[in-house]
N, C-alpha and C positions, 0 to 999 in steps of 0.2 A: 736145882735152879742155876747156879754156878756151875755148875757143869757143864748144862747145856749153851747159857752164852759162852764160855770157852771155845766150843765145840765152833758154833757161828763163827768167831774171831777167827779161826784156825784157815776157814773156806777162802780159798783164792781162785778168782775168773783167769784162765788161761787162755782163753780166746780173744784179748783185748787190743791181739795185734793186729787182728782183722782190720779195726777201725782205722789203723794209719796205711796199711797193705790196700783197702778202698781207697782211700783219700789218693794215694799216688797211681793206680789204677785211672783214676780220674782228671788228675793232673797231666798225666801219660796218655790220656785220648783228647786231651783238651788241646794239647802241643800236637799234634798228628793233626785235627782239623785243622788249623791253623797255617799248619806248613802246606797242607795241600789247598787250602783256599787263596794262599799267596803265590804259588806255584801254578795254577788252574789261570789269572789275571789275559783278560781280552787284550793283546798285545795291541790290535790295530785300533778300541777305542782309548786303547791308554794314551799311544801316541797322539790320535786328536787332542784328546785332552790337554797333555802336555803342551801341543803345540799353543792351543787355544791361548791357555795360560798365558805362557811365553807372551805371546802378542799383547795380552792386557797389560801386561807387567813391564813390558819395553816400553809401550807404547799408549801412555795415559792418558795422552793429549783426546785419544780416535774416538768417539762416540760409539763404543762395542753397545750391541742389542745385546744385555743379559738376563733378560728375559725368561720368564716359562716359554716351554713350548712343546706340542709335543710330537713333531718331527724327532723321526731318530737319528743319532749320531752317525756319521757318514762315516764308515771304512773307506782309507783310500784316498788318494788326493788327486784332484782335478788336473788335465792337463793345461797348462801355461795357455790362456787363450782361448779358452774354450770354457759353456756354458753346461750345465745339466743336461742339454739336451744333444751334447756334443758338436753342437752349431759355434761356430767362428764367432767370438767375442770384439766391440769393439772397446776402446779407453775406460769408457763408464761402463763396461761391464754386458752392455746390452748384445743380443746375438745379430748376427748380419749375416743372416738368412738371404737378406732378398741381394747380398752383393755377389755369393756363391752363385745363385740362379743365374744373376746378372754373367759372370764367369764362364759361368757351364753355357749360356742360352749364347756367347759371343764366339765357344769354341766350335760348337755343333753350325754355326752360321758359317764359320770360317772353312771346317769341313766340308759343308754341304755345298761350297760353292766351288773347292779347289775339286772337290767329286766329276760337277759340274761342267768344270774348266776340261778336266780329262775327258770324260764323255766328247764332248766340241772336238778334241785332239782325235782322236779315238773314229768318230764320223767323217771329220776329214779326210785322214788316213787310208780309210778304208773304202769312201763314197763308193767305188766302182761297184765293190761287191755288194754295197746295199744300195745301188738301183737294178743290181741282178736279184734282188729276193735272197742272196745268200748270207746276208750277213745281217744281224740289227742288235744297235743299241740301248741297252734300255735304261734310266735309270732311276735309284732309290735313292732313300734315305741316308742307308747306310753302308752302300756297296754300287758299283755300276755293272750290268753283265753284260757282254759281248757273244751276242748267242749267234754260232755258226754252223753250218748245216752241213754233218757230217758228210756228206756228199762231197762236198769241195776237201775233203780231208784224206777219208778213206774210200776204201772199195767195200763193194759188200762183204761181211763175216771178215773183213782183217782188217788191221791193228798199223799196218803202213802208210806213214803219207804223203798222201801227192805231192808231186811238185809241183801243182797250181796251189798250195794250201800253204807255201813257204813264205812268196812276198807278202799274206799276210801277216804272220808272223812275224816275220822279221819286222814291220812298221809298226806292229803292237810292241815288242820289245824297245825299240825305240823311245818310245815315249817311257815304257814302264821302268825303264834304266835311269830315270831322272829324279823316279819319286822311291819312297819306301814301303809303299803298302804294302801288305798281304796279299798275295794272287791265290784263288782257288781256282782248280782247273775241273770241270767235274762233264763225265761220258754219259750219255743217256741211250737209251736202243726203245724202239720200238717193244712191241708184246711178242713177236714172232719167234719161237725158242730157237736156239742154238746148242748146237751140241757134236763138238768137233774136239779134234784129243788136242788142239791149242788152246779151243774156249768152251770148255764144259757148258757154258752157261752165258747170260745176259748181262751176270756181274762180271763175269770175269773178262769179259769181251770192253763193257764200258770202262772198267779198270784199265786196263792194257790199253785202251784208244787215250784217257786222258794221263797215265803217266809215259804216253808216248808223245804229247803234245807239251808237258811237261819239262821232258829231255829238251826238244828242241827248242824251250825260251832258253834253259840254261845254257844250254848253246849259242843262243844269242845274247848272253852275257846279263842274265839274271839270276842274281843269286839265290842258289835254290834254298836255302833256309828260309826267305821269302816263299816260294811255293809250296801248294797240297796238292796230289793226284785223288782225284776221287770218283769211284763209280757205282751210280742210283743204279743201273738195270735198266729196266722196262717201269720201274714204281714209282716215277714222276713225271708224266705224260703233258704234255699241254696240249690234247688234240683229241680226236677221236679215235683209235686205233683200229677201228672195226674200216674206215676209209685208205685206201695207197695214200692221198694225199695227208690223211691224218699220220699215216706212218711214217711218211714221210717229214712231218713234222715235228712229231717225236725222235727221231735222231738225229742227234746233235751235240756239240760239244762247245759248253758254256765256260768264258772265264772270266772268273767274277773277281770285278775289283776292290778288295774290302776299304773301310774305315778304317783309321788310326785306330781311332774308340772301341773297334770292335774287332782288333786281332789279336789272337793269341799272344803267337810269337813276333817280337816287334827288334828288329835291329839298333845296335847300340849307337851314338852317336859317332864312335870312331867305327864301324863296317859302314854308314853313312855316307861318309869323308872317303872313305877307300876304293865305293864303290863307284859314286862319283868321278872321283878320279881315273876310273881307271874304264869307265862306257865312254864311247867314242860318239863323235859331231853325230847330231840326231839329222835324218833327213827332212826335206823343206817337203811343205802342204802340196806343195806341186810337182814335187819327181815324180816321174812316172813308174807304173809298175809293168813290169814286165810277167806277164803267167807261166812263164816256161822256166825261170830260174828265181837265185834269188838277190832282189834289189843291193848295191853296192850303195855308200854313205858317199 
């Protein structure tokens, strides 16, 4: 019987380091979650917060809403001025919505009448040729077009132009050296194919007619960064093309006077100033034109 508790006393657990080897096993992933849950931290709701604070904290006097709520926290800060809805704020806060409208509805008035005013220049200018049927002004919204009748331009199938076609010109230049629209110059043709080793085609023939009408504003001293050459073909008709008179009314060559609002490319305030400076005395409503050359200032 003494033998055997002996025997018991002697027994020693060797395995008992397990117990503290677990323990720091678990110490050891406790610190890893940790580090990575402070490392992982929403920077941009942290900074609201922060900011939040801050504001309480300076400033104890303000009635802060600290309220539930359960909008969520805004990433991001608003620009100076402006409301949720990115509408123009005024003093208290509220949007002025209707003074923008008010803004924009005074700019487009002001456009639409300086449009207006060139149109009347532009008619003057030109009267003769629009009690001949060769010339008419139309205008929009957003643009005015001066639609002229290739006839008074070119010859048939080429790309040359008269010299009945120059004093117009020249007295559209004129006016157009004062202002800084955008000019599009754009050739139309009839449906009747072409096909000659200068103009494959009805594009290429409108093309060549309107960056030949082109050259010679810039010649008359418009800056062609202000100009586009462009040409429809036969694929924007105003007429019947199955009639001579309908074909006849389909070729032409339109040059549209754009909006501020609606050009691309807009000159800088100093090509402005330079250009002005440098177009000569516009002719009066009343010089006469001459068809055979082209009118001197």
């Amino acid at each position: 019987m003494a033998r055997r508790k002996h025997s018991e006393e002697e027994h020693v657990n060797l395995e008992r380091w397990l117990v503290s080897y677990a323990d720091f096993i678990t110490l050891l992933f406790a610190f890893f979650v940790v580090m990575y849950a402070i490392s992982s931290v929403n920077e941009g709701k942290y900074r609201v917060l922060s900011e939040s604070l801050s504001e309480v904290f300076k400033e104890p006097q303000k009635d802060h809403n600290l309220g539930a709520t359960l909008e969520p926290i805004q990433i991001g800060q608003l620009k100076k001025g402006q409301d949720l809805l990115g509408e123009l704020a005024t003093s208290d806060g509220s949007a002025s919505s209707e003074a923008m409208t008010g803004a924009a509805a005074e700019d487009l008035d002001a456009e639409r009448a300086e449009l207006e005013s060139l149109a009347d220049q532009v008619e003057t200018a030109l009267s003769p040729y629009i009690q001949d049927d060769l010339v008419a002004v139309k205008r929009h919204e957003l643009w005015v077009e001066v639609e002229m009748k290739s006839g008074m331009f070119f010859s048939s199938g080429k790309a040359d132009l008269s010299k009945e076609s120059l004093p117009a010109l020249y007295r559209m230049s004129e006016i157009f050296r004062g202002i800084d629209n955008t000019i599009h110059v754009e050739g139309h043709t009839d449906n009747v194919p072409i096909n000659t080793p200068e103009f494959p085609s009805n594009w290429a023939l409108s093309s060549a007619r309107a960056a030949v009408v082109v050259n010679q504003l810039m010649s008359n001293g418009i800056d062609p960064r202000r100009m586009a050459a462009i040409g429809y073909g036969e694929h924007h008709p105003i007429a019947d093309n199955r009639t001579e008179e309908g074909r006849y009314q389909n070729r032409r060559v339109v040059i549209v006077l754009m909006s501020r609002g609606a050009a691309r490319y807009k000159l800088s305030s100093g090509d402005r100033i330079e250009e002005l400076g440098t177009s000569q005395k516009p002719i009066s409503a009343g010089a006469p034109i001459t068809p055979t050359g082209v009118t001197k200032p």
